[in-house]
GUMIZA-634645 format. One record per residue (C-alpha): residue in three letters; residue number from 0; x, y, z. Coordinates in pm, 1 decimal. Each point is the difference from the previous one (the first is absolute). Layout:
! residues N
ALA / NUM / X / Y / Z
...
***
This chain:
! residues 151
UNK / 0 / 0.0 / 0.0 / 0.0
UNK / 1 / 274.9 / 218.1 / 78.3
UNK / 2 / 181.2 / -42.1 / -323.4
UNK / 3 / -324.8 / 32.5 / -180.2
UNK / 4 / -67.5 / 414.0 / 158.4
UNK / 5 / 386.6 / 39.1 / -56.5
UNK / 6 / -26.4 / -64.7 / -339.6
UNK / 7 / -317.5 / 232.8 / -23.9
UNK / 8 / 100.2 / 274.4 / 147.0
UNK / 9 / 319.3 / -27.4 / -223.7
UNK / 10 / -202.4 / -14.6 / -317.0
UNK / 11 / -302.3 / 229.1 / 47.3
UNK / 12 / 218.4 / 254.8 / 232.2
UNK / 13 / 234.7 / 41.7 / -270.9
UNK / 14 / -234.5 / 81.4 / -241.2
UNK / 15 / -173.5 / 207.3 / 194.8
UNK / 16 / 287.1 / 198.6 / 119.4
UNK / 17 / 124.7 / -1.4 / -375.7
UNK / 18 / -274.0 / 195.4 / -133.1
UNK / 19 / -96.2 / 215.9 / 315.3
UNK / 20 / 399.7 / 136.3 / -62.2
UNK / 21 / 50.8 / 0.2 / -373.3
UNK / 22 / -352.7 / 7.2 / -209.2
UNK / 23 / -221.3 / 290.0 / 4.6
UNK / 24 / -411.7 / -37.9 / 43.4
UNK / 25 / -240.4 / 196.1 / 184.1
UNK / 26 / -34.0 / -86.2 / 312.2
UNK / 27 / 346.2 / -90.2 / 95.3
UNK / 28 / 127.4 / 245.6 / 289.1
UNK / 29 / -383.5 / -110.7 / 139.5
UNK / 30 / 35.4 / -323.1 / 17.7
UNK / 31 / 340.7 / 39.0 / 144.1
UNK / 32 / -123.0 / 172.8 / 261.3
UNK / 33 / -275.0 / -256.9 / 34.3
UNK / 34 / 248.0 / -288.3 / 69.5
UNK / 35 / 257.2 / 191.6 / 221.2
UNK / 36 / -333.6 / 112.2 / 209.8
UNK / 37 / -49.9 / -388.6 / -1.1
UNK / 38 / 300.7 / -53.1 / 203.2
UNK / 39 / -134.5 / 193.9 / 294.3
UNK / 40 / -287.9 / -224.0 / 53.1
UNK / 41 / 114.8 / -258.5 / 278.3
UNK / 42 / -18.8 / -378.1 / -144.1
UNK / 43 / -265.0 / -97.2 / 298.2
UNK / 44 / -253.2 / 237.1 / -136.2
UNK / 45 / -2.6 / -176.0 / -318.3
UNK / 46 / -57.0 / -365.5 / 122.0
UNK / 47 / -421.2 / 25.7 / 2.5
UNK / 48 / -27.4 / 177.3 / -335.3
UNK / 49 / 253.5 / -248.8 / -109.4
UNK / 50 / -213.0 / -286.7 / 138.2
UNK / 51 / -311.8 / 121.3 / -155.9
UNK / 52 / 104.9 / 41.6 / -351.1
UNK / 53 / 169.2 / -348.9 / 16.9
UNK / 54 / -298.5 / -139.0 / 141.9
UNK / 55 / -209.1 / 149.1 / -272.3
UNK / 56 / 242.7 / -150.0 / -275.6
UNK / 57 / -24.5 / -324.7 / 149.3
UNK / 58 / 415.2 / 0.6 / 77.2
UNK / 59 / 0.6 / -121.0 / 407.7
UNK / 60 / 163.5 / -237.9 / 86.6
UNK / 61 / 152.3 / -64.1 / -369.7
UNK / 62 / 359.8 / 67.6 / -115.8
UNK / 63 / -71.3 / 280.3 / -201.4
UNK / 64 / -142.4 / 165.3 / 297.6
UNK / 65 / 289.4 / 6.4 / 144.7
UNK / 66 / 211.8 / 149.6 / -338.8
UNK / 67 / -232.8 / 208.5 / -210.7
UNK / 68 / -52.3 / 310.9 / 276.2
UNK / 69 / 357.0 / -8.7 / 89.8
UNK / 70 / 181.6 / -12.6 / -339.1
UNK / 71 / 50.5 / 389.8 / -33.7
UNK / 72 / 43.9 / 210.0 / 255.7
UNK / 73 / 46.3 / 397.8 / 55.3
UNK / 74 / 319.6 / -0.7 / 136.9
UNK / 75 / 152.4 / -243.4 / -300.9
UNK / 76 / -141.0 / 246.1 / -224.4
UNK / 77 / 118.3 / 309.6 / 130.2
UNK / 78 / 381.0 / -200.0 / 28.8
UNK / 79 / -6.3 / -68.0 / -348.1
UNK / 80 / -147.4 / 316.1 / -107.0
UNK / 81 / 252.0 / 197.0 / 179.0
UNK / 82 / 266.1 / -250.8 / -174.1
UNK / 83 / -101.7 / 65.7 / -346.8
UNK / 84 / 11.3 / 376.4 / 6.0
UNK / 85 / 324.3 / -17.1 / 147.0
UNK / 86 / 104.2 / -147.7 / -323.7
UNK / 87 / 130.5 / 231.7 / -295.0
UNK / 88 / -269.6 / 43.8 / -279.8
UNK / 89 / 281.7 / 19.9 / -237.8
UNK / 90 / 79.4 / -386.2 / 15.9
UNK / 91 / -442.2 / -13.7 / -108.3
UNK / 92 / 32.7 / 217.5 / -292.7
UNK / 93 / 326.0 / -170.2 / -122.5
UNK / 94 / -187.5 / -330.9 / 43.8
UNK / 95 / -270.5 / 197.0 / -218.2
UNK / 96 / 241.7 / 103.8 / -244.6
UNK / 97 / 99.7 / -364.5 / -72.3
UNK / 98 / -328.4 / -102.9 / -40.9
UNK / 99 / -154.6 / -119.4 / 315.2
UNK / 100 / -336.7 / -19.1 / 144.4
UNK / 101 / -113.2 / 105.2 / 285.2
UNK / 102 / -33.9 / -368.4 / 161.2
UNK / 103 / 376.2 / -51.9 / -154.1
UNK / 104 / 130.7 / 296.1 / 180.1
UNK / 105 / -163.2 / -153.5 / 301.0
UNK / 106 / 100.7 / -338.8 / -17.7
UNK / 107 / 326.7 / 0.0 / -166.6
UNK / 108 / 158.3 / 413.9 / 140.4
UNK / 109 / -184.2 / 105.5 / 289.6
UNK / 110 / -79.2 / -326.9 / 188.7
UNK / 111 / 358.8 / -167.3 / 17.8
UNK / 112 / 140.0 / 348.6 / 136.4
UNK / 113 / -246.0 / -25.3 / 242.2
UNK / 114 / 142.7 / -346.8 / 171.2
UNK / 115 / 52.4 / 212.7 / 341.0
UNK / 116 / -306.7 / 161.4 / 75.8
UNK / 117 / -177.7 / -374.2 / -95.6
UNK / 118 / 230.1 / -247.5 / 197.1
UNK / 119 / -112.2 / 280.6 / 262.5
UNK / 120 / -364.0 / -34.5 / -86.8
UNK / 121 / 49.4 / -396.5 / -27.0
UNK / 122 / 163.8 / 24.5 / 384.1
UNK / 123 / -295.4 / 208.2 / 136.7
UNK / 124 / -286.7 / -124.6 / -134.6
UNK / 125 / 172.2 / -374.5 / 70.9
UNK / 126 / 62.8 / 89.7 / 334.4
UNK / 127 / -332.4 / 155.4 / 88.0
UNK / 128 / -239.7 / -280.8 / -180.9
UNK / 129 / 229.1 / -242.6 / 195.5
UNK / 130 / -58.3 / 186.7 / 331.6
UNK / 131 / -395.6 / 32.2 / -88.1
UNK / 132 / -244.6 / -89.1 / 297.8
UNK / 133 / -321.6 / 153.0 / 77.8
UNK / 134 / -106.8 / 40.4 / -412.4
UNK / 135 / 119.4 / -375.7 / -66.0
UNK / 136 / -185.8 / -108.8 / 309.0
UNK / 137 / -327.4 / 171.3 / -81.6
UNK / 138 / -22.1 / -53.1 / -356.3
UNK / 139 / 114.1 / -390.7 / 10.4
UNK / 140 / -214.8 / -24.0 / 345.2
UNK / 141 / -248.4 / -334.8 / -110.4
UNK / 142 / 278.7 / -144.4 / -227.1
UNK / 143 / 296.0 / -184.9 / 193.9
UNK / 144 / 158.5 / -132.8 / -283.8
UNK / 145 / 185.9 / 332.4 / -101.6
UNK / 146 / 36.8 / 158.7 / 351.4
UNK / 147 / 295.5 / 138.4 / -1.7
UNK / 148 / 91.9 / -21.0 / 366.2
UNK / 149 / -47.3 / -355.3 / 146.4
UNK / 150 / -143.1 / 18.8 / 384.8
***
């Protein structure tokens, strides 16, 4: 489970933080704002809404219950984000020059200079999964086949 979120947050925190720093939409410097005001919410007053809407989607006491709502998270986006706009947008436009997409830029410029900041992602977001309690323990409650702390 663990290694599941890790690789997650590594994927969809990426991308997110790749086109909150780099691409231009409307909207952006909002929704920014949105997910760094996200990080001043304390985790515990997330648990019932949590509950509910995994209740409602039928995903207690399942594996993907315990993935899905943690496989991006605020402060994995705002790493990455800060990251990517650390990185010169000359190395981009001489990617562009050559001939590359914007996914090729990603995958083949950007993303390998960023090893640091996502070995640092992988180690958090590892290390905090693998801690997990109370969210594990609510949302895997009736199921103690994939508890992930035996008693």
């Amino acid at each position: 489970m663990a290694l599941a979120v890790m690789v997650g947050r590594i994927v969809l925190d990426s991308l997110a933080g790749y086109a909150l720093a780099r691409l231009e939409f409307r909207g952006r410097n909002g929704g920014f704002l949105l997910i760094i005001g996200t990080l001043m919410i304390p985790a515990i007053v997330l648990i019932i809404p949590r509950f509910i809407v995994l209740k409602q989607l039928g995903m207690l006491g399942t594996y993907q219950g315990l993935i899905v709502p943690f496989a991006a998270d605020a402060f994995g986006i705002f790493l990455m984000k800060q990251f990517f706009a650390s990185i010169p947008k000359e190395i981009e436009e001489a990617a562009k020059i050559d001939g590359a997409s914007r996914f090729r830029m990603f995958f083949q410029v950007i993303l390998p200079m960023a090893r640091p900041a996502l070995a640092a992602l992988a180690i958090f977001s590892f290390q905090g999964t693998w801690n997990g309690f109370v969210d594990p323990l609510i949302i895997a409650a009736n199921n103690q086949d994939i508890w992930t702390l035996w008693p």
